[in-house]
PyMOL Python script that loads the backbone (N, CA, C, O; Angstrom):
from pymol import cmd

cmd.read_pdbstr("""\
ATOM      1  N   UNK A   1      39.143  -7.957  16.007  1.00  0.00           N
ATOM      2  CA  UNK A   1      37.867  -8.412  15.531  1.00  0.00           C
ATOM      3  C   UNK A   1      36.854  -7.292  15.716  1.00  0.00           C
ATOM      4  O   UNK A   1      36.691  -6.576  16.704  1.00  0.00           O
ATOM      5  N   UNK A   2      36.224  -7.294  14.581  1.00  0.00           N
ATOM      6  CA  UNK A   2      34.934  -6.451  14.654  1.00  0.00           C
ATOM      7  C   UNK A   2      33.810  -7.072  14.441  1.00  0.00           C
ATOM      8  O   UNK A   2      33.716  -7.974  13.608  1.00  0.00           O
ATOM      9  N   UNK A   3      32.197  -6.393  15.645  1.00  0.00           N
ATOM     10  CA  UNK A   3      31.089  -6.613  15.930  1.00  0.00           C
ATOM     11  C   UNK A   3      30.214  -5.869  14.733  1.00  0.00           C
ATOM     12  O   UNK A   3      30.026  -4.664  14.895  1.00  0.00           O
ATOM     13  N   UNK A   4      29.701  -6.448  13.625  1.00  0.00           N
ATOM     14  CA  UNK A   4      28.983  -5.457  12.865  1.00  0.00           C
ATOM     15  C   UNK A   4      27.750  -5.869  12.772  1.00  0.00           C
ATOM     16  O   UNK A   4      26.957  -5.171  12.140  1.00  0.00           O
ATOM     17  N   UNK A   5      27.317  -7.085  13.378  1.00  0.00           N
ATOM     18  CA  UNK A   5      25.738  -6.932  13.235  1.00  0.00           C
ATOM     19  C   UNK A   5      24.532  -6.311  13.807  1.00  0.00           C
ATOM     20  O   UNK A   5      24.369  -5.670  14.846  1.00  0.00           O
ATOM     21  N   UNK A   6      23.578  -6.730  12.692  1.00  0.00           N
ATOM     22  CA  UNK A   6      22.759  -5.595  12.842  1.00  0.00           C
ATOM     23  C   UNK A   6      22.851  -4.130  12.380  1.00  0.00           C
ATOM     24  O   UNK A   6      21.904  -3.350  12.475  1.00  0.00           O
ATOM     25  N   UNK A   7      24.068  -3.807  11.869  1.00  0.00           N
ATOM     26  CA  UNK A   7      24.618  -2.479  11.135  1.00  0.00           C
ATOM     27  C   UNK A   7      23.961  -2.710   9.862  1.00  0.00           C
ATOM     28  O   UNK A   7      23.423  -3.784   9.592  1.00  0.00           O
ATOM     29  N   UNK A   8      23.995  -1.813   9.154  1.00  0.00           N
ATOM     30  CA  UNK A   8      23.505  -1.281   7.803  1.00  0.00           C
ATOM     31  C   UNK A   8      24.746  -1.221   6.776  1.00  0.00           C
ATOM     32  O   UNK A   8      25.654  -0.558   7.276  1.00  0.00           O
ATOM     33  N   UNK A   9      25.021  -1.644   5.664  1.00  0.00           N
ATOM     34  CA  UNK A   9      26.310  -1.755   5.168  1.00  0.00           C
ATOM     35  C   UNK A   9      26.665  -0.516   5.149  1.00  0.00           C
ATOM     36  O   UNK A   9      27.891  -0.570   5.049  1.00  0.00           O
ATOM     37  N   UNK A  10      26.235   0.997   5.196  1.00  0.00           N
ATOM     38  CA  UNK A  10      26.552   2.309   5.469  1.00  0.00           C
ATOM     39  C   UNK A  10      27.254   2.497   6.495  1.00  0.00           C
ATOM     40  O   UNK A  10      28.219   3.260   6.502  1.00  0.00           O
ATOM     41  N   UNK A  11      26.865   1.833   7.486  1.00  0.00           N
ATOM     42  CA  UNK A  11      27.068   1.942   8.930  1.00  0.00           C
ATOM     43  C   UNK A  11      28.258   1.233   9.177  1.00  0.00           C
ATOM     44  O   UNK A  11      29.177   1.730   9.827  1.00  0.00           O
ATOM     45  N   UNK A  12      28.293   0.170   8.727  1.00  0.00           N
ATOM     46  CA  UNK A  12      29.521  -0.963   8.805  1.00  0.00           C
ATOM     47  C   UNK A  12      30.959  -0.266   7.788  1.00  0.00           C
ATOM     48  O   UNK A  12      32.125  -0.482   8.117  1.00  0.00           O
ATOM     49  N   UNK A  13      30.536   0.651   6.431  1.00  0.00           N
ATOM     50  CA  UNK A  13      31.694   1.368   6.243  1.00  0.00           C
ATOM     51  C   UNK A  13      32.528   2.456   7.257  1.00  0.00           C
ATOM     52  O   UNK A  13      33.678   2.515   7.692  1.00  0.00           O
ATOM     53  N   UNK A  14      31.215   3.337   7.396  1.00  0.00           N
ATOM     54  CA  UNK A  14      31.900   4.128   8.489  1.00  0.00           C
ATOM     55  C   UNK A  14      32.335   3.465   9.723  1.00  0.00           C
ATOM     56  O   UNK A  14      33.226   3.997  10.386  1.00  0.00           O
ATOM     57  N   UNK A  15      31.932   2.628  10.011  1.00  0.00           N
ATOM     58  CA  UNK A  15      32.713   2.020  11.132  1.00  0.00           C
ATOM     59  C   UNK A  15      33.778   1.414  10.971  1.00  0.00           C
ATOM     60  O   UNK A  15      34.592   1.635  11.868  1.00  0.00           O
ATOM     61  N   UNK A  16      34.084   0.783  10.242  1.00  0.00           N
ATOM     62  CA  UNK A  16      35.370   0.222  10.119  1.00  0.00           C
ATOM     63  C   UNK A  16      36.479   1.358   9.550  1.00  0.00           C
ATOM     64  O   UNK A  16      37.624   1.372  10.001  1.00  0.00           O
ATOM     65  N   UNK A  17      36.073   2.220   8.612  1.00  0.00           N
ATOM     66  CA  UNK A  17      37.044   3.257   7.987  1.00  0.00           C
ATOM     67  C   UNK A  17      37.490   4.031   9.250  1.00  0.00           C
ATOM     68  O   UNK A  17      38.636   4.464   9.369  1.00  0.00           O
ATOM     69  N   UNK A  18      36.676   4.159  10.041  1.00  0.00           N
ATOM     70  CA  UNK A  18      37.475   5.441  11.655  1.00  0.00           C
ATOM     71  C   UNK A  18      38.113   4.318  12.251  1.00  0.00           C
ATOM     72  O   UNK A  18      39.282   4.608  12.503  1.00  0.00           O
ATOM     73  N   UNK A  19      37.779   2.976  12.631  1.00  0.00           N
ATOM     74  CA  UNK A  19      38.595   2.098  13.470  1.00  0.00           C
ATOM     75  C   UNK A  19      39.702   1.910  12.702  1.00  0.00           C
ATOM     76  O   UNK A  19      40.550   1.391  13.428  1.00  0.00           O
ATOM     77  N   UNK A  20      40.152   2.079  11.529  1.00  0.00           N
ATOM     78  CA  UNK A  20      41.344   1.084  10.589  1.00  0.00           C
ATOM     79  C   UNK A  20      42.156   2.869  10.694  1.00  0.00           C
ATOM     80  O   UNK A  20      43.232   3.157  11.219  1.00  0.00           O
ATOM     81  N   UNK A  21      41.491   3.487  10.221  1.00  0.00           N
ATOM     82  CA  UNK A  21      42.262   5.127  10.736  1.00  0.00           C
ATOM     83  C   UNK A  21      42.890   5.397  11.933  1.00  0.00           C
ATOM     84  O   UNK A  21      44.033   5.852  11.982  1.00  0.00           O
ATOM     85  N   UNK A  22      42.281   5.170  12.815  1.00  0.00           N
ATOM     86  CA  UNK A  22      42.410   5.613  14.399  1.00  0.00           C
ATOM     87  C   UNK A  22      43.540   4.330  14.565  1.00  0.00           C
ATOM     88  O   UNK A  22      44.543   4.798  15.102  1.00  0.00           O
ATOM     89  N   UNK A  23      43.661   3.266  14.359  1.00  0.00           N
ATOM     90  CA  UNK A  23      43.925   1.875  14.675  1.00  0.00           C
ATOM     91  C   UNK A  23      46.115   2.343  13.814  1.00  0.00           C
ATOM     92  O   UNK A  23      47.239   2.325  14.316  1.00  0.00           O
ATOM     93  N   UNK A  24      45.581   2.654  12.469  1.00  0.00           N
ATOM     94  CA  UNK A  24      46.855   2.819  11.400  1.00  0.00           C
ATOM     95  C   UNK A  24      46.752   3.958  10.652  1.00  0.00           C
ATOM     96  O   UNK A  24      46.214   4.076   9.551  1.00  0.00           O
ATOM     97  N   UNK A  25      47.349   4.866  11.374  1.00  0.00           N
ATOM     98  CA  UNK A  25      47.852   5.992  10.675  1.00  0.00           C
ATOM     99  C   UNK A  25      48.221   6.020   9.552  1.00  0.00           C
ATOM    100  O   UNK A  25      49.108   5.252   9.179  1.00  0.00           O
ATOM    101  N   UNK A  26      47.483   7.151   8.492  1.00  0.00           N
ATOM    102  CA  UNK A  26      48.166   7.130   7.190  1.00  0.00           C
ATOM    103  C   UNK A  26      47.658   6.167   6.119  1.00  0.00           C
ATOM    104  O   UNK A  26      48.068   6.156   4.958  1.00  0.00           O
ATOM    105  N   UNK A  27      46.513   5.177   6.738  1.00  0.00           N
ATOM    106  CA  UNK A  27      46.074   4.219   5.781  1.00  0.00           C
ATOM    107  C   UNK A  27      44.744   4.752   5.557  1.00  0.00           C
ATOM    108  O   UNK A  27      44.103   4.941   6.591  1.00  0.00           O
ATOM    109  N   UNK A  28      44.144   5.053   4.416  1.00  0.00           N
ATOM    110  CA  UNK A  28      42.805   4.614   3.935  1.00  0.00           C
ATOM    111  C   UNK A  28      42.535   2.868   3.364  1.00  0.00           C
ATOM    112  O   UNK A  28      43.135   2.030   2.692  1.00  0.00           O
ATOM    113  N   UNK A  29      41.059   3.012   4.230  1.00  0.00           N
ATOM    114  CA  UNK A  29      40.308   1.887   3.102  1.00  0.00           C
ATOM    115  C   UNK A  29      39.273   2.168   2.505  1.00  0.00           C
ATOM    116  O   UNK A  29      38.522   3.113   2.744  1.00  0.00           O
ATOM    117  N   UNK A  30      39.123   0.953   1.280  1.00  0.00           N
ATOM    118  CA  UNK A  30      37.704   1.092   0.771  1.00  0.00           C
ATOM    119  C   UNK A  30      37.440  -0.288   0.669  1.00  0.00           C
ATOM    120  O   UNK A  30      38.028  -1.267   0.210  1.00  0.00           O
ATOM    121  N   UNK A  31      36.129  -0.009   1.370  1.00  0.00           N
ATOM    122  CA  UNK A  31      35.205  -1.235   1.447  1.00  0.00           C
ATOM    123  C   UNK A  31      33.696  -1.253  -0.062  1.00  0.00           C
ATOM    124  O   UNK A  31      33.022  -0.401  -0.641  1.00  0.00           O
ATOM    125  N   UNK A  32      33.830  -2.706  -0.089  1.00  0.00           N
ATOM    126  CA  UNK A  32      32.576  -2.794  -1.189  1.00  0.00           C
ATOM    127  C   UNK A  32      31.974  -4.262  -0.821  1.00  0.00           C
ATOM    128  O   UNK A  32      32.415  -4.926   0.117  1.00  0.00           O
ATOM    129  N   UNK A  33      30.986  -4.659  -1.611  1.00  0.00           N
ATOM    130  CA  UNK A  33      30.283  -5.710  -1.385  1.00  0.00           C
ATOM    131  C   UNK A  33      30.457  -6.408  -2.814  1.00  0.00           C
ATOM    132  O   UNK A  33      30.301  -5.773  -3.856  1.00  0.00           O
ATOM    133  N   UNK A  34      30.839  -7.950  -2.777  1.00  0.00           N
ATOM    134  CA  UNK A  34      31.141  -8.295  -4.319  1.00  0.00           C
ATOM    135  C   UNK A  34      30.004  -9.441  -4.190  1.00  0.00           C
ATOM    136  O   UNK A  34      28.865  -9.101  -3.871  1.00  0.00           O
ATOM    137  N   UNK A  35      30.297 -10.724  -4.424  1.00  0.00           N
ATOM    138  CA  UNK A  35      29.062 -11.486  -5.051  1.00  0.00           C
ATOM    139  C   UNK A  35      28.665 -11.876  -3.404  1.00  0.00           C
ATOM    140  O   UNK A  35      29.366 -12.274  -2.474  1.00  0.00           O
ATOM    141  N   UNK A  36      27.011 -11.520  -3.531  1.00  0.00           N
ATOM    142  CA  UNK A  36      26.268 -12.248  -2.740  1.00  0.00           C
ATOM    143  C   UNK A  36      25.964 -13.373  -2.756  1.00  0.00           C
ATOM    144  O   UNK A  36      26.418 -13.891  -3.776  1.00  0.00           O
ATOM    145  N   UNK A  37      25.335 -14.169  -2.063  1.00  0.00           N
ATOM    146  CA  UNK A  37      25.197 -15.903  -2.541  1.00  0.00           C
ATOM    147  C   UNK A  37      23.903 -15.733  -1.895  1.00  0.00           C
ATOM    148  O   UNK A  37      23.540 -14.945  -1.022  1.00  0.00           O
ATOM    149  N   UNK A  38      23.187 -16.810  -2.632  1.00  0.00           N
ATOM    150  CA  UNK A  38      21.699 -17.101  -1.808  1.00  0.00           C
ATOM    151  C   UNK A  38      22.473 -17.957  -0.745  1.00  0.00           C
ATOM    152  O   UNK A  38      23.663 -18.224  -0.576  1.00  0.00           O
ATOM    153  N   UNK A  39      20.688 -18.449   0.245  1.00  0.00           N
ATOM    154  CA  UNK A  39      20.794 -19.801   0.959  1.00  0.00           C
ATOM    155  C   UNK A  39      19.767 -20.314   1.054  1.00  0.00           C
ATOM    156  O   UNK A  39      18.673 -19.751   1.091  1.00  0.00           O
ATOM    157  N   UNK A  40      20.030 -21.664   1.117  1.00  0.00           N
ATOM    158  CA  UNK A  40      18.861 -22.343   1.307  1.00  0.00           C
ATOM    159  C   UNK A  40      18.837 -22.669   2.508  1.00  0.00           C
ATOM    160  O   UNK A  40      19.686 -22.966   3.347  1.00  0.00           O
ATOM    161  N   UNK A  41      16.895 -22.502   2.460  1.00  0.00           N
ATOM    162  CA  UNK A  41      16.717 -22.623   4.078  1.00  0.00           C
ATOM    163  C   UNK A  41      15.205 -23.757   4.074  1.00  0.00           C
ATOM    164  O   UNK A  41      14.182 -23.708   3.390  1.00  0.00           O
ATOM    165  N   UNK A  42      15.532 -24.471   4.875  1.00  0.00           N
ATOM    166  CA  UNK A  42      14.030 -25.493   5.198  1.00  0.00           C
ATOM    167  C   UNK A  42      13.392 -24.863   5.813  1.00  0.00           C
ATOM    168  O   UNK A  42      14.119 -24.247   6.592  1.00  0.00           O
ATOM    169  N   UNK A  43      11.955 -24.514   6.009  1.00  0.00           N
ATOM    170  CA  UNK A  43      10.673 -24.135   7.199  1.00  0.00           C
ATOM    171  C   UNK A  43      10.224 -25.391   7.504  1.00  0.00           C
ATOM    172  O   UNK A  43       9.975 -26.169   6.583  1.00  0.00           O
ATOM    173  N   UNK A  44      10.049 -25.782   8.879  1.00  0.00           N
ATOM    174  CA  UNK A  44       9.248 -26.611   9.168  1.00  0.00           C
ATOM    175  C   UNK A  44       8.198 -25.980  10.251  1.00  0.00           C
ATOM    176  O   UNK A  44       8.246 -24.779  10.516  1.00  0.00           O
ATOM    177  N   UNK A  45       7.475 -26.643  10.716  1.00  0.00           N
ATOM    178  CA  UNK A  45       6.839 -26.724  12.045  1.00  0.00           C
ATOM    179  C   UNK A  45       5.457 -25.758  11.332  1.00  0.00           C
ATOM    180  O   UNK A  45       4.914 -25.822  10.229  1.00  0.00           O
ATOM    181  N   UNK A  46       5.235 -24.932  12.465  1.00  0.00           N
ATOM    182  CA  UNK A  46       3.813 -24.234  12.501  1.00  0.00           C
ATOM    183  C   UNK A  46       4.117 -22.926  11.987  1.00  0.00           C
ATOM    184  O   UNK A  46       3.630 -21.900  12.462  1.00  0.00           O
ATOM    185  N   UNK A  47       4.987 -22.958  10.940  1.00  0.00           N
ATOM    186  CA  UNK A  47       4.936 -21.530   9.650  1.00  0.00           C
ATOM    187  C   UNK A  47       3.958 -21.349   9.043  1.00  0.00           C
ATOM    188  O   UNK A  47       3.092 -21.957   9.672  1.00  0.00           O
ATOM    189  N   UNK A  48       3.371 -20.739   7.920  1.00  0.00           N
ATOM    190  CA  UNK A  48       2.784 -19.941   7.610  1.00  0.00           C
ATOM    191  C   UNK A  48       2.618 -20.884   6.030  1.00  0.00           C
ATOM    192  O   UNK A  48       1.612 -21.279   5.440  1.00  0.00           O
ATOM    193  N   UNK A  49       3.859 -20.988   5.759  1.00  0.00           N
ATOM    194  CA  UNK A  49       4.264 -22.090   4.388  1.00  0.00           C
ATOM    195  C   UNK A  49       5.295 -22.747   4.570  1.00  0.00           C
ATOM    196  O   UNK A  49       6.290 -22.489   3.893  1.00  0.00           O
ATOM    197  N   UNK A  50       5.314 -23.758   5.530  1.00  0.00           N
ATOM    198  CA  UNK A  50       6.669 -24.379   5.662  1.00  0.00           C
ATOM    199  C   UNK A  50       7.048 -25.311   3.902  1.00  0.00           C
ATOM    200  O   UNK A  50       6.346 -25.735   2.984  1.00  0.00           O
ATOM    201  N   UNK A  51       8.457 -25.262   4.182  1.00  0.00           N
ATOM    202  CA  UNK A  51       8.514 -25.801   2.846  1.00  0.00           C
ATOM    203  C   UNK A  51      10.227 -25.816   2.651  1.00  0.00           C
ATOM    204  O   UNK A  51      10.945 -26.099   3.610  1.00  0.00           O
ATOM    205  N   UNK A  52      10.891 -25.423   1.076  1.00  0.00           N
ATOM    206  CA  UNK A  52      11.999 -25.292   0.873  1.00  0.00           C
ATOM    207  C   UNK A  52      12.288 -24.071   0.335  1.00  0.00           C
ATOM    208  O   UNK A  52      11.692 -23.607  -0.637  1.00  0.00           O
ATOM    209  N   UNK A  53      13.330 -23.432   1.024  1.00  0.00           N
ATOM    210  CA  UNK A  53      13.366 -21.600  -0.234  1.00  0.00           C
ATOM    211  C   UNK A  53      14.506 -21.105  -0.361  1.00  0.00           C
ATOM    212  O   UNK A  53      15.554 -21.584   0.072  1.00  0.00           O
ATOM    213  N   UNK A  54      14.428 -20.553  -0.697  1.00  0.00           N
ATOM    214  CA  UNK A  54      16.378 -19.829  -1.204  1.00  0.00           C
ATOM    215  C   UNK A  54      16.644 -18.308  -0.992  1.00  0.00           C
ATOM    216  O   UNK A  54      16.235 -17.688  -1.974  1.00  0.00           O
ATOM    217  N   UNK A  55      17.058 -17.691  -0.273  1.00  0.00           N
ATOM    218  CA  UNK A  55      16.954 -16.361   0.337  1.00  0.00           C
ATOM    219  C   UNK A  55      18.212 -16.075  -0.513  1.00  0.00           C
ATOM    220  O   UNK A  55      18.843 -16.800  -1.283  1.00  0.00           O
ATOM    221  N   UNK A  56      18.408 -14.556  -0.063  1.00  0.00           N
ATOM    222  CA  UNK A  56      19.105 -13.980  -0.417  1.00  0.00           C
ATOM    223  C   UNK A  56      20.129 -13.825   0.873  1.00  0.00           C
ATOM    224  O   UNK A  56      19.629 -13.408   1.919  1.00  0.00           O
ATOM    225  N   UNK A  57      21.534 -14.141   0.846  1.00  0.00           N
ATOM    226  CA  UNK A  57      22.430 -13.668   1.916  1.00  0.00           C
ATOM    227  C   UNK A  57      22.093 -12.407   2.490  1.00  0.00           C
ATOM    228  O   UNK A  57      22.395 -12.543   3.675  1.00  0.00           O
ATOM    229  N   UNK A  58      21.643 -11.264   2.328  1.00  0.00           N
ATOM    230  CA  UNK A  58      20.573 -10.228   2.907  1.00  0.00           C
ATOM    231  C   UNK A  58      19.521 -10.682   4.114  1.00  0.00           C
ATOM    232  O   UNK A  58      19.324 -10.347   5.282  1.00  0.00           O
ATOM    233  N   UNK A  59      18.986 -11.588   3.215  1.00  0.00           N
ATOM    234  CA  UNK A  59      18.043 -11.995   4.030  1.00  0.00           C
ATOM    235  C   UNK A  59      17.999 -12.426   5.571  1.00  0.00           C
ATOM    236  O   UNK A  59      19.012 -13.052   5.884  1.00  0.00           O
ATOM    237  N   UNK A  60      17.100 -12.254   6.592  1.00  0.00           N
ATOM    238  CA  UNK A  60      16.594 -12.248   8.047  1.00  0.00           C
ATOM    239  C   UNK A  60      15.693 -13.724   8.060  1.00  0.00           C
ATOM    240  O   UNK A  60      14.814 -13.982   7.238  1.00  0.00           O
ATOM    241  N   UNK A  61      16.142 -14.672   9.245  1.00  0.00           N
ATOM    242  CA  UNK A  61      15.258 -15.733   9.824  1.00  0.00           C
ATOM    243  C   UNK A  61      13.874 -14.791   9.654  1.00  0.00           C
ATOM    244  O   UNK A  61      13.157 -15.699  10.075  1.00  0.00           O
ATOM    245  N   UNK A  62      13.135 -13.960   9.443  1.00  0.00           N
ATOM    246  CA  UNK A  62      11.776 -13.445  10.013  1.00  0.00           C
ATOM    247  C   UNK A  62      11.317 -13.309   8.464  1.00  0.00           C
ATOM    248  O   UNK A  62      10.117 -13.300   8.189  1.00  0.00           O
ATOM    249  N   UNK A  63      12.304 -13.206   7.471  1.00  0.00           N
ATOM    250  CA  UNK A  63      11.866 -13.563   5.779  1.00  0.00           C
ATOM    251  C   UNK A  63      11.521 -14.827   5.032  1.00  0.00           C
ATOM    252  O   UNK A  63      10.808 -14.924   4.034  1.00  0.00           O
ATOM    253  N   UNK A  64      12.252 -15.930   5.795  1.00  0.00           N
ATOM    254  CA  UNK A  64      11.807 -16.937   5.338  1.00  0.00           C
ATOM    255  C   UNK A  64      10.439 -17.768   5.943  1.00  0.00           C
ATOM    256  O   UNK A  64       9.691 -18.654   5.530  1.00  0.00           O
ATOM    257  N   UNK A  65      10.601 -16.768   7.425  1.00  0.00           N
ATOM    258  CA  UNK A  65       8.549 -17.352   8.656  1.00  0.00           C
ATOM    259  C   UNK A  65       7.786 -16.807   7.744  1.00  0.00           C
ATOM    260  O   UNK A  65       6.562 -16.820   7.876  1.00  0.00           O
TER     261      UNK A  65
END
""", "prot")
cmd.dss("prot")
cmd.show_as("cartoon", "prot")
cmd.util.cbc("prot")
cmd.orient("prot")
């Protein structure tokens, strides 16, 4: 198992390409990103605009406050 959060999807290639190297000789990978999905997220309480919204799987709890 690998820890990648908080990485940068740059960051998360090179990291996994030296661990899967170092790990299995003789193998390359290639990593990509295929369909993102939104999400929906409720705000309640003492936000700013609580309400209903639809982020982007990208998206940070501190995008939808």
């Amino acid at each position: 198992m690998f820890t990648v959060s908080g990485m940068t999807f740059e960051e998360v290639k090179k990291y996994l390409n030296n661990e899967i190297q170092n790990k299995i000789i003789g193998v390359d990978s290639v990593l990509t990103l295929s369909k993102l999905r939104s999400i929906r997220v409720f705000v309640l309480g003492e936000a700013y605009q609580p309400g209903n919204y639809v982020l982007s799987s990208l998206s940070s709890i501190t995008h939808a406050i």
